[in-house]
C-alpha positions in Angstrom: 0.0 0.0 0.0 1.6 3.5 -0.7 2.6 6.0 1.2 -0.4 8.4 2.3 1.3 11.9 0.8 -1.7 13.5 -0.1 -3.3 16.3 2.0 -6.5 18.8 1.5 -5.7 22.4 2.5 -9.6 23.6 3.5 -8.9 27.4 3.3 -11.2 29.5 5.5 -9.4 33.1 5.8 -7.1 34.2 8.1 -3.7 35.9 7.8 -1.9 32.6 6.8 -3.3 32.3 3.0 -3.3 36.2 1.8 -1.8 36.7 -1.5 0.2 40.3 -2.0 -1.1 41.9 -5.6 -0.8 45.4 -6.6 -4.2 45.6 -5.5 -3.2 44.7 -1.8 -3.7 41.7 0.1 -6.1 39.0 -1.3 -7.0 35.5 -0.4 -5.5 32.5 -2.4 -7.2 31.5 -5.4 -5.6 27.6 -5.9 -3.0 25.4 -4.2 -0.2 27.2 -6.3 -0.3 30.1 -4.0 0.6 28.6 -1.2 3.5 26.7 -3.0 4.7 29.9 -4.3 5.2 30.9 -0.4 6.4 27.5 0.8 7.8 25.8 -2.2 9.5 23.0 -0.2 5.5 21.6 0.0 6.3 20.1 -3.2 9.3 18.2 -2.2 6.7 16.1 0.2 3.1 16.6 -0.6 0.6 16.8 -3.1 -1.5 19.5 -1.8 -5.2 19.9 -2.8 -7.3 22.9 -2.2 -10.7 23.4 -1.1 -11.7 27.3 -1.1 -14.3 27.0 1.3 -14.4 30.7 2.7 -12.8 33.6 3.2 -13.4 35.2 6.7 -11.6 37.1 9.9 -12.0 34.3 12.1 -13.7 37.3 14.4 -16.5 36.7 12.2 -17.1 33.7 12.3 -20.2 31.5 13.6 -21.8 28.2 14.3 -23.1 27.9 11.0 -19.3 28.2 9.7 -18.1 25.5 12.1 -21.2 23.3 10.5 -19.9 23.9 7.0 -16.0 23.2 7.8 -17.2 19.9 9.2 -19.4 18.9 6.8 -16.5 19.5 3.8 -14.2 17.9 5.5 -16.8 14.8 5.6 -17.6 15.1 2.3 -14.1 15.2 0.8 -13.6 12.2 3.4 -16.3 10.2 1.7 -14.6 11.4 -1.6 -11.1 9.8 -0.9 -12.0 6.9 1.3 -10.7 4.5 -1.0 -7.7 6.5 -1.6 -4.7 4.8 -0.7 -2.7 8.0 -1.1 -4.6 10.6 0.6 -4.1 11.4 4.5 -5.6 13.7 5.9 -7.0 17.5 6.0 -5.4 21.0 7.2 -7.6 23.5 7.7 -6.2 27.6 7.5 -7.7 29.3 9.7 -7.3 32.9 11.5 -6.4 32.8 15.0 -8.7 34.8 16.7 -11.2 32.0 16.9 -9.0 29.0 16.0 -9.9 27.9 19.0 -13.3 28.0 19.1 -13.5 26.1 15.4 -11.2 23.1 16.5 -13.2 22.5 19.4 -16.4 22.4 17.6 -15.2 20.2 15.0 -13.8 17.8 17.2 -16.8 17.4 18.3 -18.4 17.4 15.0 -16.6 14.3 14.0 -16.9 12.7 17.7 -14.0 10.5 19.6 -13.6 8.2 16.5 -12.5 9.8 13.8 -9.8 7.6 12.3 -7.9 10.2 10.4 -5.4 14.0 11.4 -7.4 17.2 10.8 -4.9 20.0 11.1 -6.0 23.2 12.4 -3.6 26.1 11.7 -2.9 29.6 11.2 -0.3 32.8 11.2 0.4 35.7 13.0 1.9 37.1 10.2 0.8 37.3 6.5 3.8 35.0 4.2 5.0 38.2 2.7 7.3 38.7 5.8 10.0 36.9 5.7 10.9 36.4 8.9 6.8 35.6 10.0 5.3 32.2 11.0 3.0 31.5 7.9 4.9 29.4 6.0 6.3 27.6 8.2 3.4 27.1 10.1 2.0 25.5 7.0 4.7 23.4 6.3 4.7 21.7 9.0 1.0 21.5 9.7 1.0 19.3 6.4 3.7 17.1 7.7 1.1 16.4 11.0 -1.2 15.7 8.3 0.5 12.9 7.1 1.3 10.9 10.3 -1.3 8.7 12.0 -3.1 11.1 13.9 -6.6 10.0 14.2 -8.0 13.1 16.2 -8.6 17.3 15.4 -5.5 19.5 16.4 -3.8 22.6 16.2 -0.4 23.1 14.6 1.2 26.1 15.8 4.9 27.1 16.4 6.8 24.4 17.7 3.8 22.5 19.0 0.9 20.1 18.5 -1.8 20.9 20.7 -5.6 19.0 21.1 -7.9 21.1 19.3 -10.6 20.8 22.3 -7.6 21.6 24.9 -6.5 24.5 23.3 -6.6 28.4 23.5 -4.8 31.7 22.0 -2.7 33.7 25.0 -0.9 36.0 22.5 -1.9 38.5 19.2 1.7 39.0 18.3 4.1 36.2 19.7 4.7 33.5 17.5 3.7 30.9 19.8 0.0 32.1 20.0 -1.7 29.1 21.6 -1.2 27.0 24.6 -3.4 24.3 26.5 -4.3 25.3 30.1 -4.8 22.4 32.5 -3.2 20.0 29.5 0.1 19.7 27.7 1.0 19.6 23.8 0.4 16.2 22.3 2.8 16.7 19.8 6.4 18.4 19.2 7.6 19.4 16.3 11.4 18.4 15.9 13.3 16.8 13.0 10.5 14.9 13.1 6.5 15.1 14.6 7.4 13.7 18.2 3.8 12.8 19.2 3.1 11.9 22.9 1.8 8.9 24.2 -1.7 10.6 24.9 -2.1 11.6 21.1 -4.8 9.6 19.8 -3.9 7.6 16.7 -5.4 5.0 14.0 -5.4 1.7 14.3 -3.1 0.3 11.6 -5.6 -2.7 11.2 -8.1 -0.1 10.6 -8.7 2.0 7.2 -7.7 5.5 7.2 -11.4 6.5 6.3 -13.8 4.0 8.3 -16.4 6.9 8.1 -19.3 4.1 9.4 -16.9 4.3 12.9 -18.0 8.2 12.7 -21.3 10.2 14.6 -21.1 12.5 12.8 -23.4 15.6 14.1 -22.5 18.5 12.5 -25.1 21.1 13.6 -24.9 23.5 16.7 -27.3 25.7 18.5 -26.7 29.9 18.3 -28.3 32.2 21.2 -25.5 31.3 24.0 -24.9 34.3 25.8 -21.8 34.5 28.2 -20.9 36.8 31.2 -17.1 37.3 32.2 -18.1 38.4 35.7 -16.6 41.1 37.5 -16.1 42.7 41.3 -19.8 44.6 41.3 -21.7 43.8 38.1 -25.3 44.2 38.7 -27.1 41.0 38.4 -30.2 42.9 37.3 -27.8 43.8 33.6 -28.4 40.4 33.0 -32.2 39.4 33.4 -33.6 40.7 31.0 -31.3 38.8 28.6 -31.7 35.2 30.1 -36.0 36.2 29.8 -35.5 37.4 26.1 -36.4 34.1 23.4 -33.4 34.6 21.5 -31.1 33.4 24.6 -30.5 29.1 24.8 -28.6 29.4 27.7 -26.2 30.9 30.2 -22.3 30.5 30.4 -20.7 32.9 33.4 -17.2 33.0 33.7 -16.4 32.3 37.1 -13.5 33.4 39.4 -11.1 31.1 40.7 -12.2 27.3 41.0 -15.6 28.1 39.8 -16.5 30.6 42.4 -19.4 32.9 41.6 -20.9 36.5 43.8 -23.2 35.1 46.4 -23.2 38.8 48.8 -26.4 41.1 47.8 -26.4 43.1 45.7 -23.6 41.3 43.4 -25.4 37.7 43.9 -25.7 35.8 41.1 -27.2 33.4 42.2 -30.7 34.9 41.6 -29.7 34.5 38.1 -28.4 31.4 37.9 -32.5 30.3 39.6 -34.1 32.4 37.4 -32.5 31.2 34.4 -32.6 27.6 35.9 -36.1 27.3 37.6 -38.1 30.4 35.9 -37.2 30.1 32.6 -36.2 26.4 32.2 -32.9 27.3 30.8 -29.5 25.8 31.5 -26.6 27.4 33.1 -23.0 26.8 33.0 -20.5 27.4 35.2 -16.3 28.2 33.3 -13.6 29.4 34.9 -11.2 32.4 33.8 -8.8 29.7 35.0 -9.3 26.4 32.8 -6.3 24.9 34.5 -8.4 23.7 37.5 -12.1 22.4 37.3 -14.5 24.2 38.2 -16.4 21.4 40.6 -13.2 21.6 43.0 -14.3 24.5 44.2 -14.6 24.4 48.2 -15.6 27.9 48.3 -19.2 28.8 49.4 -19.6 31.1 46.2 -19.1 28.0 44.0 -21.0 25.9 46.0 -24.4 27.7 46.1 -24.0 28.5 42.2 -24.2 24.9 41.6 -26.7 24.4 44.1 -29.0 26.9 42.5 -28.6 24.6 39.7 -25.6 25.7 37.6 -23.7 23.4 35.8 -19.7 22.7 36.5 -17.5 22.4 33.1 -14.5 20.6 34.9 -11.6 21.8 33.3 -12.7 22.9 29.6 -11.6 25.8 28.1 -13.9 28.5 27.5 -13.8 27.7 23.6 -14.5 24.1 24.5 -17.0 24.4 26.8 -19.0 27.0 24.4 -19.1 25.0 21.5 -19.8 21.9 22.8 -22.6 23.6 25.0 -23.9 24.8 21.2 -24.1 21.4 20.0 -25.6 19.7 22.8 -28.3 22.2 22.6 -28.6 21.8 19.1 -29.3 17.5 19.3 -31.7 18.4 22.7 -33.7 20.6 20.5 -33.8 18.2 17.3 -34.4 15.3 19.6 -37.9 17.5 21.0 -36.4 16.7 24.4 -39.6 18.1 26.4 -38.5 21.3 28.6 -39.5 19.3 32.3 -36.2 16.9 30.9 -34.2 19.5 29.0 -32.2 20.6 31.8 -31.1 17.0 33.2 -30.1 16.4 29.9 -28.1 18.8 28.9 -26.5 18.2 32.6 -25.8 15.0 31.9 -24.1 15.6 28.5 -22.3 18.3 30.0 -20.3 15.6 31.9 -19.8 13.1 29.3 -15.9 13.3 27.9 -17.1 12.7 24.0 -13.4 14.0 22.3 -11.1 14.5 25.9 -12.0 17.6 26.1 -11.8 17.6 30.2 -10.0 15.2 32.6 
């Protein structure tokens, strides 16, 4: 059986793929333009090129994560029987990297038998001393090892894309896992860790029947980074409004959450909970620890109220995977008396390690 050399470049925006004209700054029209910036591609890939969009990452939204997934599943069905092909990296701005990784990973759920590269730039590839092309370079050589799980290729690291957040706009090493570690480490070679989930040799690359796929995701999550004295009463009239699915505050510490009048948010959380059926969950500024190790009163009456601990997910993690629970509850016609449980209870299932 050959060598898998093949890779599909899924362009979505971001600094990474922009061509320099005289007209400025455009995105890349075909697989050439990326070669022209990192010609040492063709000494070790075949690159093909999916132009799926072309957005600041600030932009985008749920509905973008749905279509990244469902391309990458469609091209997967495509080359399933290719013995050459290996896998998929996706170019992506950084600003919500993050937030796309995670929601694909759970897109394509804990068995996906095949890499999908998440990566980006801080710089665009006309500066020669910037990251993009060789950011890209060696997000394609992740691509073609046995990785059977959704990651992020960036600097000198491999990182799970559900463990994984941005802590700098200008450094070259943007991203970093809180709580976690890098699965990978990009030497001479791709030095994956023990922990990195890869395919079963006895398996095909593409055993798409091995995949739950679920593609879709709820909108109308609104979040709250609290802070010392925010008025509860700001946010009540949002958790009432129909537009709003649910609640995410961003705790302090371990979870810990205003309980003192006139800061209490606990009245929220039991209004949102008990008044208006809706679910609440608790994430920490802190994704390092988990947020039900809290032995603080304030984290303990938030969960009481009926609040919903996130362990240690990141915030990008826990928000998209919050957005596509809610999305299967609501196809499913889960009745609102059993809504809440549910969404509980999936809340604490690991489905792609994103929490210990």
């Amino acid at each position: 059986m050959a060598t898998p050399s093949r890779v599909c470049i899924i362009y979505t925006g971001g600094t990474i793929g922009m061509v320099q004209t005289h007209d400025g700054l455009r995105p890349p029209e075909d697989p050439r333009d990326f070669t022209r910036f990192a010609p040492e591609l063709e000494s070790f890939v075949d690159v093909d090129f999916e132009f799926l969009l072309n957005k600041d990452s600030t932009n985008m939204s749920p509905a973008d994560w749905t279509k990244i997934s469902e391309a990458i599943f469609r091209i997967a069905e495509r080359e399933r029987d290719s013995s050459d092909f290996a896998g998929f990296v996706i170019a992506h701005g950084t600003d919500t990297m993050h937030f796309s990784s995670s929601a694909v990973a759970f897109a394509l759920g804990g068995e996906l038998t095949f890499p999908v590269v998440f990566t980006g730039a801080q710089t665009a590839p006309q500066v020669p001393h910037g990251d993009a092309r060789v950011n890209l370079v060696r997000a394609c050589k992740v691509a073609l090892t046995d990785l059977a799980e959704v990651v992020v290729s960036f600097g000198d690291f491999v990182f799970r894309g559900c463990r994984v957040q941005k802590k700098d706009e200008r450094r070259f090493d943007a991203f970093e896992a809180p709580g976690y570690f890098p699965i990978g480490h990009i030497t001479e070679v791709i030095d994956l860790h023990p922990s990195a989930k890869v395919r079963d040799p006895d398996c095909p690359r593409f055993d798409l029947a091995r995949i739950d796929f679920r593609p879709d995701f709820e909108t109308g999550v609104f979040q709250v980074a609290l802070i010392p004295g925010l008025h509860p009463e700001l946010v009540l009239p949002v958790i009432a409004h129909d537009a709003c699915k649910g609640l995410m505050l961003q705790s302090f510490g371990w979870g810990n959450v205003p309980d003192e009048d006139p800061y209490s948010f606990e009245k929220v959380v039991s209004a949102c909970v008990d008044d208006h059926r809706k679910p609440v969950l608790i994430v920490s500024q802190f994704p390092a620890h988990a947020t039900e190790g809290s032995a603080y009163a304030p984290g303990l009456h938030a969960v009481k109220a009926g609040a919903i601990p996130t362990g240690n997910m990141t915030n990008a993690a826990a928000a998209a995977k919050f957005c596509w629970i809610l999305e299967q509850i609501t196809r499913e016609g889960s009745a609102r008396s059993d809504r809440l449980e549910e969404v509980r209870r999936r809340m604490q299932v690991n489905y792609v390690r994103e929490m210990d």
